[in-house]
N, C-alpha and C positions, 0 to 999 in steps of 0.2 A: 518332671518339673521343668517350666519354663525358666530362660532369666528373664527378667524386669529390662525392658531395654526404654531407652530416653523417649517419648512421642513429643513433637512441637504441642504449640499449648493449643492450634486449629485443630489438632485432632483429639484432643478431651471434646469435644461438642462434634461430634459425626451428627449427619442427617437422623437418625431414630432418634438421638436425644432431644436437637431442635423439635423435630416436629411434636414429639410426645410432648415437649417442656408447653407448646404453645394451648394445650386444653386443661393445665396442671393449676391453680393458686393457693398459696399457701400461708394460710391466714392464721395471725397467732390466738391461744385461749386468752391467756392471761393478759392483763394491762400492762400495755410496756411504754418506756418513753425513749421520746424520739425528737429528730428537731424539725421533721416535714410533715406536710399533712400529709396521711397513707390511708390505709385502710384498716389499723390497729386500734384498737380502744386503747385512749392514754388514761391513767391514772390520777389524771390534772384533769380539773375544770378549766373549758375551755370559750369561746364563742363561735361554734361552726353548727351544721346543722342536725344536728342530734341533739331533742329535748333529754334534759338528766331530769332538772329540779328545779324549784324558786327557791330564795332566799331573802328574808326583810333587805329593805335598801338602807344604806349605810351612808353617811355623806361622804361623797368623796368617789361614790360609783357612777359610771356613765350612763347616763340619763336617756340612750339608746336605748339601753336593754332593759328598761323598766316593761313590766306588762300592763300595758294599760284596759288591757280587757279583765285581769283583776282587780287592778283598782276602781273600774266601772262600776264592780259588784260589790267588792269589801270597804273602798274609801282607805286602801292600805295600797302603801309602796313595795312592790316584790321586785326583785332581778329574776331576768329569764338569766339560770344553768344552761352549758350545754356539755356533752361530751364529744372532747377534743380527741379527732383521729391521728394519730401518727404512724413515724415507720417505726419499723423492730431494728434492733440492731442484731444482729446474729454471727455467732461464730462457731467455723466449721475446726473439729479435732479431727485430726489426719495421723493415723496411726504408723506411721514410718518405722518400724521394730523391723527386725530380721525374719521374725515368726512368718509376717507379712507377706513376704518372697514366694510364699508357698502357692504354689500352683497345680493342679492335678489333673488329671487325664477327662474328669467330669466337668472340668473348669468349663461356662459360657466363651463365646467367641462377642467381638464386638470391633468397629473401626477399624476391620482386616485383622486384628490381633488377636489369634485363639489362645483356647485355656488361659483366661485372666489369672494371673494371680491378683490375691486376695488386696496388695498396695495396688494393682493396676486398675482392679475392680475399684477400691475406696477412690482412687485418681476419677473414674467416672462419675461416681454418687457426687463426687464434692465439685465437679464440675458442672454439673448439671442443676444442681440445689445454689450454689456459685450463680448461674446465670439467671435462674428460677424468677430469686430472691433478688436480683438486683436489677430486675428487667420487671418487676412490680417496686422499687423503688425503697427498696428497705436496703440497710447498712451490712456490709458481710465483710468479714474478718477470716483471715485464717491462721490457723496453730498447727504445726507438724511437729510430732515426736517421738521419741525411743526412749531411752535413759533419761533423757531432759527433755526442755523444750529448743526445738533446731531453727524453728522458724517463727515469729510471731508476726502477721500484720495487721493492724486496726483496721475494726470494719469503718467500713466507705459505702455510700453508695452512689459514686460517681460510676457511669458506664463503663472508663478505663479501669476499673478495679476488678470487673470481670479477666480483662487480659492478663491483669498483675498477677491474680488469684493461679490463674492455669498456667503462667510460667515459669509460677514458685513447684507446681505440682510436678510439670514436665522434669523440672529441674531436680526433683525430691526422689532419693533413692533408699529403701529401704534397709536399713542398719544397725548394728549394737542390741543388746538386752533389752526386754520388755518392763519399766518399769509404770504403765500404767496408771495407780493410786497413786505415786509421789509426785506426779506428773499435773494430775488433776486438780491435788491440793493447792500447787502452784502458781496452774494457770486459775482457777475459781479466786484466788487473792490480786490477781492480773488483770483481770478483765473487769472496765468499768459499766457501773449501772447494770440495772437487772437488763434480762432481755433474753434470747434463747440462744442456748447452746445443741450444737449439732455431734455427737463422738460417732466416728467411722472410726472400727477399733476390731480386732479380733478378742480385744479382752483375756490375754496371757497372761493374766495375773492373781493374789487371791483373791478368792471370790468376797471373801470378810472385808477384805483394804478396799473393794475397788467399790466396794456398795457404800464405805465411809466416806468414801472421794466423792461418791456422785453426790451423796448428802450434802458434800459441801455447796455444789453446783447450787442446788434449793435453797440452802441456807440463804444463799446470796440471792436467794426472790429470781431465779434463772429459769424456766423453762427447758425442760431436757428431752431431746431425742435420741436414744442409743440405739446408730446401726450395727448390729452384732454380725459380724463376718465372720464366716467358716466354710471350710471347703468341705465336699463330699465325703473326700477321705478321712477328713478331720471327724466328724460327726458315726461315721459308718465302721471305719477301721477295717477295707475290706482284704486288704494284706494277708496272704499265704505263703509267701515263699522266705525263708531264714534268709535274715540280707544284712547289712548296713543301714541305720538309721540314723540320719548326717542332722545335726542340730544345727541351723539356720542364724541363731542370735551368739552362741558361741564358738570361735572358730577352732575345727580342727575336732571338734568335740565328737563322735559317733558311737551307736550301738550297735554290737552287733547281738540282733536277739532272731528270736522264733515267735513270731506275730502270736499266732495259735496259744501261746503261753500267758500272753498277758490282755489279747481281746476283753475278755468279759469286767476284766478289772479296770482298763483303758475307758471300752466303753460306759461303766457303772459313773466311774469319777467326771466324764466329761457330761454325761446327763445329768449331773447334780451340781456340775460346775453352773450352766444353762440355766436349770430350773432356780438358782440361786440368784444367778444377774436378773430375771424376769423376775421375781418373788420382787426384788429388791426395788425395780423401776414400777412395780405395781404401786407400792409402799409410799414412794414419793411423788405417782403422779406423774412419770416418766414414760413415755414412748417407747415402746420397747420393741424392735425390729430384727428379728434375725434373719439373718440372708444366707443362704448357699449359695455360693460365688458357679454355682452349676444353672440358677436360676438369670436368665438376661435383666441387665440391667435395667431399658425399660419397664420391663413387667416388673420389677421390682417396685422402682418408684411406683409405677400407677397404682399398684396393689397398696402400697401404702398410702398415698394419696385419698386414694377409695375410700381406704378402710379409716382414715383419720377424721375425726369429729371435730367440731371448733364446739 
């Protein structure tokens, strides 16, 4: 296992992510609102140019948008509807937990730095989706946590909020207990107006708490993308030799066991942990993403990019 060591925020965006970022858009499903024109369907009737609907003329409405090739035909006053585009406001969850640290010998390499661990890996996704997103002119926010929340900035989508974004990340080191679900309920009563939520997360937590959390996310009319991070070893458990088993979130904590002894039980509980997050993001219409942090970051994104429908 590597350590996590600091990168300037210029190296969250190496050349692979610019160049990939520049054939990527990332267009939201749901109606969001916003306060620019963009490329999102708002929620609001608007006057831009997207026919929605007529509606009888009322006094007191602008005498612009009457259609007068309806009233040619019927002798009735209608208003031309249109639907109004905006941006999204979006906020990225940045899993900073201890778990996070973990790094493994399958780990990807990327901006000279191999075997990512899994916060160095999340450091790239949120850097990348970061400039994506705010380089097509939508609002990005970011949230880092562990036990609580360590960081919150309100999305912007002024160009310097890319820089702010990636020197909160440079600066963010992975730490403390995984509480996930207490985390989520939090931040979903924090965050204003619907709009999409991004969680880069390894998801250490229960799989029951962490599917009521993301509920909340929906509840709140949010758009949810959950990138589920796991490293090879995490997923595979290819471990054979009796050793020490150093726990990352609490210190000083270790096992010592004999792999062989508890694989098939290891691996049973972590593929039902999985099939549970995924069940659960199915449920509510959620994005559901898992990544092996052995997989490069590029191809990551693209793959999901690819494979996401508006």
């Amino acid at each position: 296992m590597s350590e996590t060591t600091q990168p300037s925020f210029s190296e969250l965006l190496p050349p692979e992510i610019i160049n990939m970022i520049g054939r990527l858009e990332f267009l939201a499903r749901n109606a969001k609102e916003g306060t620019i024109n963009g490329r999102h369907t708002s929620p609001h009737k608007g006057f831009s140019v997207e026919f929605a609907e007529h509606r009888q003329y009322v006094a007191g409405d602008d005498l612009r948008n009457l259609d007068w090739r309806v009233y040619g035909k019927s002798d009735r006053y209608y208003i031309k509807q249109f639907i109004e585009e905006t941006n999204m406001r979006v906020t990225l969850l940045v899993d900073a937990s201890g778990s996070m640290n973990y790094s493994g010998d399958a780990a990807t390499s990327l901006g000279g730095k191999e075997n990512l661990s899994k916060f160095e890996y999340a450091r790239y996704l949120a850097a990348a989706l970061s400039y994506l997103l705010i380089r097509q002119q939508d609002a990005v926010g970011l949230v880092t946590f562990a036990e609580e929340v360590e960081t919150y900035l309100r999305p912007a989508a002024k160009p310097s909020q890319v820089r702010t974004i990636l020197e909160e990340l440079s600066q963010t080191e992975p730490s403390d207990d995984t509480r996930c679900a207490d985390t989520f309920h939090q931040i979903a009563e924090q965050i204003p107006s619907r709009g999409l939520v991004i969680v880069i997360s390894d998801l250490f937590d229960d799989a029951e708490a962490i599917k009521n959390a993301l509920h909340h996310f929906r509840f709140k009319n949010h758009e949810l993308v959950v990138f589920h991070l796991m490293a090879e070893e995490e997923i595979t458990f290819p471990f054979e030799r009796f050793d020490d088993f150093k726990c990352l979130e609490v210190e000083g904590r270790r096992l010592n066991i004999d792999p062989s002894t508890i694989r098939a039980s290891y691996l049973d509980r972590v593929s039902a942990h999985l099939k549970a997050i995924e069940l659960a993001c199915g449920q509510m219409e959620a994005d559901y993403v898992p990544i092996n942090t052995k997989t490069p970051v590029p191809e990551a994104l693209f793959t999901y990019f690819s494979q996401r429908k508006t």
